[in-house]
C-alpha positions as protocol buffer text, in pm:
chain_id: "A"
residue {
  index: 1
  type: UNK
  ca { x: 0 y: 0 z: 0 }
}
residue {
  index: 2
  type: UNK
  ca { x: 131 y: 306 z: -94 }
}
residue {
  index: 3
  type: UNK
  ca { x: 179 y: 585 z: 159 }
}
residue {
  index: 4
  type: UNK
  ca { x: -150 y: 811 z: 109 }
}
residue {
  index: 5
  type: UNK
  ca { x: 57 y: 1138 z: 272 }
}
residue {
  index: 6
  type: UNK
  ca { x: 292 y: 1261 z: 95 }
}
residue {
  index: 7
  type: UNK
  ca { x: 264 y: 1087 z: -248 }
}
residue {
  index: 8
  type: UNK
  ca { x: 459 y: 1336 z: -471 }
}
residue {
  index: 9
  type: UNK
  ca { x: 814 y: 1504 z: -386 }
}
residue {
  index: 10
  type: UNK
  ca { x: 666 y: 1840 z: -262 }
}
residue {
  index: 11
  type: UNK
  ca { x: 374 y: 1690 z: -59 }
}
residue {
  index: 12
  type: UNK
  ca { x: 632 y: 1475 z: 103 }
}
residue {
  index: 13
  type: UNK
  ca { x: 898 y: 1780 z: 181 }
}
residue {
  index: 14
  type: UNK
  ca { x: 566 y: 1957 z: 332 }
}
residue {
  index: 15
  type: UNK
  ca { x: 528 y: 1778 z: 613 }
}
residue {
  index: 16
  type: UNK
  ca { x: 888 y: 1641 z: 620 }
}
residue {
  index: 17
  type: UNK
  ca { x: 932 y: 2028 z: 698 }
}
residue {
  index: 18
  type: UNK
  ca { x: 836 y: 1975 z: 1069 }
}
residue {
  index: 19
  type: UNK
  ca { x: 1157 y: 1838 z: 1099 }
}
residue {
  index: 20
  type: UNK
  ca { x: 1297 y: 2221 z: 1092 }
}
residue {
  index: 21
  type: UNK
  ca { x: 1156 y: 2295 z: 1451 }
}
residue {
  index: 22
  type: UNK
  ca { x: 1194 y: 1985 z: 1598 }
}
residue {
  index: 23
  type: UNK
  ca { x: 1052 y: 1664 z: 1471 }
}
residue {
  index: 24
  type: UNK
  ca { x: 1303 y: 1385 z: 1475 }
}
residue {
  index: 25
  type: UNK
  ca { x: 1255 y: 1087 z: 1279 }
}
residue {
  index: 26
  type: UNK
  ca { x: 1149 y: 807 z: 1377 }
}
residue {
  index: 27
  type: UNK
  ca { x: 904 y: 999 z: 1643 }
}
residue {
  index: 28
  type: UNK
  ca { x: 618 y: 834 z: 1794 }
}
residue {
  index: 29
  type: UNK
  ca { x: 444 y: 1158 z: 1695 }
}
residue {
  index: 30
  type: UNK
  ca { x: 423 y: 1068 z: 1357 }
}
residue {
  index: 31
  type: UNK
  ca { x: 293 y: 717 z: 1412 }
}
residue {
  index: 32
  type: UNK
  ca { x: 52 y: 887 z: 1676 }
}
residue {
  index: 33
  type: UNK
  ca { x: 1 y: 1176 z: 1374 }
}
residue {
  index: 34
  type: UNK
  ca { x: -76 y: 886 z: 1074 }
}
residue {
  index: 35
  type: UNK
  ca { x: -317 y: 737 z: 1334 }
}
residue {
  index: 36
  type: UNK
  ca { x: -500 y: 990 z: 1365 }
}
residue {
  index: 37
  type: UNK
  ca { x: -506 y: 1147 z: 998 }
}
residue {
  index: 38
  type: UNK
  ca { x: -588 y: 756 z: 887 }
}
residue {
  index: 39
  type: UNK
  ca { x: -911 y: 824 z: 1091 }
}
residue {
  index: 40
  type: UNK
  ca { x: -1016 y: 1074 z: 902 }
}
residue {
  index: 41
  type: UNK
  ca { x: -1003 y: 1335 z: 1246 }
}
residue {
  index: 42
  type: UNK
  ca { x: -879 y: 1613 z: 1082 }
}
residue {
  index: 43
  type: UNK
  ca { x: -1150 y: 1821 z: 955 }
}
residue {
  index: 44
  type: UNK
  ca { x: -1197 y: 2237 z: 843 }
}
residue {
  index: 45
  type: UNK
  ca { x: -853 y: 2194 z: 653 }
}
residue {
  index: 46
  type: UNK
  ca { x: -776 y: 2552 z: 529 }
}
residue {
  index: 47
  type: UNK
  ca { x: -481 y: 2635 z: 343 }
}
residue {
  index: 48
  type: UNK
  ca { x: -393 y: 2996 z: 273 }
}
residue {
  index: 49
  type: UNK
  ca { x: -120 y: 3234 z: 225 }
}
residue {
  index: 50
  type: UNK
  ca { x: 115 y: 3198 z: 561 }
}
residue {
  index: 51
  type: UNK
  ca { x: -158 y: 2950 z: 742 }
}
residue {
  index: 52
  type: UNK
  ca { x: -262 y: 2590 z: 724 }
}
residue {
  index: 53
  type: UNK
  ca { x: -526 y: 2515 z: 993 }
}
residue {
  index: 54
  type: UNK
  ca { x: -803 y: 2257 z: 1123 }
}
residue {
  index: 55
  type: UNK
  ca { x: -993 y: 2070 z: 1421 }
}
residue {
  index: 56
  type: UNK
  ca { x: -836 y: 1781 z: 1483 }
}
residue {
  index: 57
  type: UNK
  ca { x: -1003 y: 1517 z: 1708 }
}
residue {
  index: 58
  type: UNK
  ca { x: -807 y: 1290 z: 1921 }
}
residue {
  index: 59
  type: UNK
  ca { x: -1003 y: 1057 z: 2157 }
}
residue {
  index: 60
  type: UNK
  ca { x: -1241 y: 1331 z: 2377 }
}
residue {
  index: 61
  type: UNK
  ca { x: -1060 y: 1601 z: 2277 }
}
residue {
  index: 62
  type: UNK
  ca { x: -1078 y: 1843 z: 1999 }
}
residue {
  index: 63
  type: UNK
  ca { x: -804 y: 2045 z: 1926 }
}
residue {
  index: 64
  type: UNK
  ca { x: -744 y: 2350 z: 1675 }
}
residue {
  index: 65
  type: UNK
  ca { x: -405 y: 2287 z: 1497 }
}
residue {
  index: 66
  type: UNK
  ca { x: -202 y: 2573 z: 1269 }
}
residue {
  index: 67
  type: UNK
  ca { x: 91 y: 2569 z: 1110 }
}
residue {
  index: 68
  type: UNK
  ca { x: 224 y: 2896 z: 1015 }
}
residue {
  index: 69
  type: UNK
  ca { x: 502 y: 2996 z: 711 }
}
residue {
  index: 70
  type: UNK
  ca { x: 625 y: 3335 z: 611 }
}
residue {
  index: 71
  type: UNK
  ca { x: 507 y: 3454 z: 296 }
}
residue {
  index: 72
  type: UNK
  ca { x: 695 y: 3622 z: 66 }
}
residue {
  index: 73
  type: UNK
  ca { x: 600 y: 3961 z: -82 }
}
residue {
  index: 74
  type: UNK
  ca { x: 468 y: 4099 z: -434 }
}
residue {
  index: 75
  type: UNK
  ca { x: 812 y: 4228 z: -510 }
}
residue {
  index: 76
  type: UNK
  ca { x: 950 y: 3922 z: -384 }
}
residue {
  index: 77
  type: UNK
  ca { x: 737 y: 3655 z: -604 }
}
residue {
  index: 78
  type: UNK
  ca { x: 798 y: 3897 z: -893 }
}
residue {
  index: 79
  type: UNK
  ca { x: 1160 y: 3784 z: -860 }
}
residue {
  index: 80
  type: UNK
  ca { x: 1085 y: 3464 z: -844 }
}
residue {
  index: 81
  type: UNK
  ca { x: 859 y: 3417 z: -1131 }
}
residue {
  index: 82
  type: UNK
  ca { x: 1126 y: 3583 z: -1370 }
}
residue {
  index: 83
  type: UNK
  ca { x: 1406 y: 3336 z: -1202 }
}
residue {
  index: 84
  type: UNK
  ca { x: 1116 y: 3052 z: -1324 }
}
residue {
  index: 85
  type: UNK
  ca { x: 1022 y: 3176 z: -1647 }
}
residue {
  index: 86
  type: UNK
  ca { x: 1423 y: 3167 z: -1756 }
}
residue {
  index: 87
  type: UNK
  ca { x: 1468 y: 2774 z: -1651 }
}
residue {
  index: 88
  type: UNK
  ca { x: 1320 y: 2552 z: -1918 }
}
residue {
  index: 89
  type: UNK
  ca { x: 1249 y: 2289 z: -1697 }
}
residue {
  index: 90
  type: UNK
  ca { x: 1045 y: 2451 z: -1420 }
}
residue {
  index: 91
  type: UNK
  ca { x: 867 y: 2611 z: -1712 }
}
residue {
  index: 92
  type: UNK
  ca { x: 748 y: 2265 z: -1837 }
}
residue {
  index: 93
  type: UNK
  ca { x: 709 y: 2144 z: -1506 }
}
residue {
  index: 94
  type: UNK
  ca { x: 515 y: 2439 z: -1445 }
}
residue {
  index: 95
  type: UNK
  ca { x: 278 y: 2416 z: -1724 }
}
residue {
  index: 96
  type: UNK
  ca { x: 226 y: 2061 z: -1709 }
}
residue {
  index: 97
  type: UNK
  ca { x: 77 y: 2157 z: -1358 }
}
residue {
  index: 98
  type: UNK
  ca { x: 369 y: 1984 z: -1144 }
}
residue {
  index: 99
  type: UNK
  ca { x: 632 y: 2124 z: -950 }
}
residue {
  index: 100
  type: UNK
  ca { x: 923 y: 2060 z: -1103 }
}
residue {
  index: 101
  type: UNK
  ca { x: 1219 y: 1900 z: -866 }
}
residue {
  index: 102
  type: UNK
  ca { x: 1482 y: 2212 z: -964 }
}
residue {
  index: 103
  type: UNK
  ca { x: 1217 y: 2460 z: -843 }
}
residue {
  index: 104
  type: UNK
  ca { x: 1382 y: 2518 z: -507 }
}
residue {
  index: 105
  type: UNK
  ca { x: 1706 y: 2588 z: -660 }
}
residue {
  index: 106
  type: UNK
  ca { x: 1597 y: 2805 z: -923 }
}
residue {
  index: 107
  type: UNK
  ca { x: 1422 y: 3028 z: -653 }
}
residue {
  index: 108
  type: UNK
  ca { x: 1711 y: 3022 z: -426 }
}
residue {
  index: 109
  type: UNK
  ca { x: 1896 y: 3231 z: -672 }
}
residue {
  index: 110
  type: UNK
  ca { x: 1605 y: 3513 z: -597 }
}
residue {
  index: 111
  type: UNK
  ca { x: 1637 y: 3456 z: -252 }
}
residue {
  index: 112
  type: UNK
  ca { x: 1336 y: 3258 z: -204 }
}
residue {
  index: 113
  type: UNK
  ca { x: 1226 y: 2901 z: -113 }
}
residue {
  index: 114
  type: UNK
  ca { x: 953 y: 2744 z: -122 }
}
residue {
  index: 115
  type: UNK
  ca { x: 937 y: 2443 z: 103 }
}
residue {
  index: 116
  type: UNK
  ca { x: 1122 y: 2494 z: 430 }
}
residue {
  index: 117
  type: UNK
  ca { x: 1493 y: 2278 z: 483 }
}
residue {
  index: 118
  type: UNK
  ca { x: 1653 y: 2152 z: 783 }
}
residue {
  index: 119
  type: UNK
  ca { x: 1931 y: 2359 z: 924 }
}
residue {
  index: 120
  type: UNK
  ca { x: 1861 y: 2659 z: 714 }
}
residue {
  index: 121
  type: UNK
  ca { x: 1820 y: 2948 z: 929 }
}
residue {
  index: 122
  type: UNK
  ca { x: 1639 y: 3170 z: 720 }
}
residue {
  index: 123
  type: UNK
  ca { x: 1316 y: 3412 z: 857 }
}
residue {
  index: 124
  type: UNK
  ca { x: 1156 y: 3254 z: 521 }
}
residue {
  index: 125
  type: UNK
  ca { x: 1239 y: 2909 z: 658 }
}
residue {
  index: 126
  type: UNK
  ca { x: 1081 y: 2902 z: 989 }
}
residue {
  index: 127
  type: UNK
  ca { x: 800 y: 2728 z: 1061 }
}
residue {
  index: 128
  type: UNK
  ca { x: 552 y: 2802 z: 1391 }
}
residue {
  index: 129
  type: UNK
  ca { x: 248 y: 2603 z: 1510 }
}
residue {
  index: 130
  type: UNK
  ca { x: -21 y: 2625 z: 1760 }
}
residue {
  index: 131
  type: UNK
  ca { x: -234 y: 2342 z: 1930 }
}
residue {
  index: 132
  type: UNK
  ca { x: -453 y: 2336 z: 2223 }
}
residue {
  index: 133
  type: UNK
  ca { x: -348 y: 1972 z: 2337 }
}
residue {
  index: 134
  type: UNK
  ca { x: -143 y: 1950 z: 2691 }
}
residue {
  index: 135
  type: UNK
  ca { x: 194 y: 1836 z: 2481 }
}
residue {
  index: 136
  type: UNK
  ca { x: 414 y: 2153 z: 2470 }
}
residue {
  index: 137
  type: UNK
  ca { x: 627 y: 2069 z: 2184 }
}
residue {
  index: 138
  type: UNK
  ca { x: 674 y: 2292 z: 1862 }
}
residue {
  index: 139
  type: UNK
  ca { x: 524 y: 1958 z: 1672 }
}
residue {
  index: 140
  type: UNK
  ca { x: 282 y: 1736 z: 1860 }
}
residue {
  index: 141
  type: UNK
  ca { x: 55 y: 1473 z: 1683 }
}
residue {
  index: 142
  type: UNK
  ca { x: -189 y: 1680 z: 1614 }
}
residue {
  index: 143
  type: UNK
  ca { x: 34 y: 1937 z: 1392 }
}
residue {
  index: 144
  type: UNK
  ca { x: 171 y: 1602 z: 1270 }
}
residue {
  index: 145
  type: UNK
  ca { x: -195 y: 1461 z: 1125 }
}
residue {
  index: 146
  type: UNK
  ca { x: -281 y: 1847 z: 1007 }
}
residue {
  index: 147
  type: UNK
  ca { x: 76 y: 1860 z: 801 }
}
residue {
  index: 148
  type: UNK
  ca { x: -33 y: 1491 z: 696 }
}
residue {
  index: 149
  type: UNK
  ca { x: -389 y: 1573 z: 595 }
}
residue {
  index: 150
  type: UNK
  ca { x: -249 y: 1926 z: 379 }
}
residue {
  index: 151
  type: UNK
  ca { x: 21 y: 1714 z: 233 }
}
residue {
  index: 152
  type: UNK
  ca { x: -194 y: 1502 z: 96 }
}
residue {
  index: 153
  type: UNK
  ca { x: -404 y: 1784 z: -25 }
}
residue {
  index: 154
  type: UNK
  ca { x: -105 y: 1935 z: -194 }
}
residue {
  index: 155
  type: UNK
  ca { x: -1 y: 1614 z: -347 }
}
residue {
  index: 156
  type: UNK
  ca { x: -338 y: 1664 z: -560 }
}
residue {
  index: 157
  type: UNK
  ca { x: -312 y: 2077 z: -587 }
}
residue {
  index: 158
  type: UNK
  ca { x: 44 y: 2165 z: -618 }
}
residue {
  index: 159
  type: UNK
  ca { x: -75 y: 2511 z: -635 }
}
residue {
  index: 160
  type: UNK
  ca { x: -112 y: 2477 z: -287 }
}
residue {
  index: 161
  type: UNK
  ca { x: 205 y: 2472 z: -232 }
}
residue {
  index: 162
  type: UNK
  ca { x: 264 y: 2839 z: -388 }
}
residue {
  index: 163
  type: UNK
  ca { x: -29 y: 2980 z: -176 }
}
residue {
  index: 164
  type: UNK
  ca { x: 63 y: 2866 z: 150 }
}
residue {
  index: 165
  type: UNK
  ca { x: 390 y: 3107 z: 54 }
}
residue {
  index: 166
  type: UNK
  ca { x: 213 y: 3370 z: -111 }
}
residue {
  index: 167
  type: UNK
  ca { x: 259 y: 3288 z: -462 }
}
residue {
  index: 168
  type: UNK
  ca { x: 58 y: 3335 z: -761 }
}
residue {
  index: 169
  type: UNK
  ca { x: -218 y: 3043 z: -815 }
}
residue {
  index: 170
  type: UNK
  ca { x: -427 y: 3217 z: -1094 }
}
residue {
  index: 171
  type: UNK
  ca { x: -271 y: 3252 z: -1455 }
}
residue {
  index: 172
  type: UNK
  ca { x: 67 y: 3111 z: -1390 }
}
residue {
  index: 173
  type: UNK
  ca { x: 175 y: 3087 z: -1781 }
}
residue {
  index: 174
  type: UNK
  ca { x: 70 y: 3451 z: -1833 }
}
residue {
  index: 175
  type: UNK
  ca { x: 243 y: 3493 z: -1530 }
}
residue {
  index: 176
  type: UNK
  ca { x: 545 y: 3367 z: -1661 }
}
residue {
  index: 177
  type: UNK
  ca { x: 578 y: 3473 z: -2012 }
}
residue {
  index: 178
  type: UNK
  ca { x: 528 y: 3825 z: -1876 }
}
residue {
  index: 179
  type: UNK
  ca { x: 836 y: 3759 z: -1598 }
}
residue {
  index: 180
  type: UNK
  ca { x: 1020 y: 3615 z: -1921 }
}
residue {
  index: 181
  type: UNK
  ca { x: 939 y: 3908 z: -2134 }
}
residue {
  index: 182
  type: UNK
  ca { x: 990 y: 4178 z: -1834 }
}
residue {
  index: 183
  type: UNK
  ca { x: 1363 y: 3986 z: -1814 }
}
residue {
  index: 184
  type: UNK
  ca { x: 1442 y: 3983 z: -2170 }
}
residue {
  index: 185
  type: UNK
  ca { x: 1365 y: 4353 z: -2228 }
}
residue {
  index: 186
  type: UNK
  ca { x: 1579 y: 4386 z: -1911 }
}
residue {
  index: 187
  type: UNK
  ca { x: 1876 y: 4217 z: -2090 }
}
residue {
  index: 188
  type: UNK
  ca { x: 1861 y: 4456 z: -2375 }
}
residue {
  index: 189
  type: UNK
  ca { x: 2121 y: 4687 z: -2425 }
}
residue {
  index: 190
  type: UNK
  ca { x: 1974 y: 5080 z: -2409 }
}
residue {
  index: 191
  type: UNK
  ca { x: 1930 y: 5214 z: -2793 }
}
């Protein structure tokens, strides 16, 4: 059986992302986490720019769980999109409505990245949660099943992925061609 959380590269890094503030692997809080996302406890998933949130139930309790993300500005995305738009790959990758694997790289060179990495200390890398459960830990079971649940959501909307950082969902080859074009005209020498 093939693990329903985390199916595609991105998905996977999402909630592998925990890992920056704390989450060791292997960690009883992801078995406890799966457990609880397999039961299909996690409900109100909301994923927005900087916030991914939901009730999570866990025996009598009900909990409200958030995971929290920088977002990166207009000026910032604009970057980032023209850094995209001049890679051939991500472009494809892109269009064919997939993340492609480079796409980390390609915005590191505008300063950006998407999906948070271990031992990068970054602002844009750090990762906060909330939950009302008794466990005082930056990543408890509960912020393990919400990551779970939105990973798998991401896994099937990659877009997802761009929103919970503040990036352009709408448009996103007129979006690029327009980066391209902006950075082209850039390159031109002045008449």
């Amino acid at each position: 059986m093939s693990d329903p959380y985390g199916r595609t590269w991105w998905g996977r890094k999402w909630w592998r992302a925990l890992e920056t503030i704390g989450l060791n692997y292997p960690d009883q809080r992801i078995v406890k986490g799966r457990a609880i996302a397999g039961r299909g406890a996690v409900t109100g998933l909301s994923i927005e720019p900087g916030r991914v949130s939901g009730t999570v139930a866990d025996g009598p309790g009900v909990y409200d769980a958030e995971i929290t993300i920088p977002v990166y500005s207009k000026s910032a995305w604009t970057a980032g999109l023209s850094a995209l738009s001049l890679s051939p790959s991500c472009v494809a990758g892109l269009l064919a409505g997939r993340l492609p694997k480079r796409i980390d790289d390609v915005l590191a060179e505008a300063g950006m990245r998407l999906l948070p990495k271990k031992f990068i200390t970054e602002d844009h890398n750090r990762i906060t949660t909330s939950c009302g459960c008794a466990d005082t830990r930056e990543v408890c079971a509960h912020i393990m099943a919400l990551a779970l649940v939105s990973a798998a959501r991401m896994d099937d909307d990659p877009w997802l992925v761009l929103l919970v950082r503040g990036g352009p969902t709408r448009d996103l080859a007129g979006r690029l061609r327009a980066a391209r074009l902006a950075s082209m005209e850039a390159a031109q020498p002045a008449a």
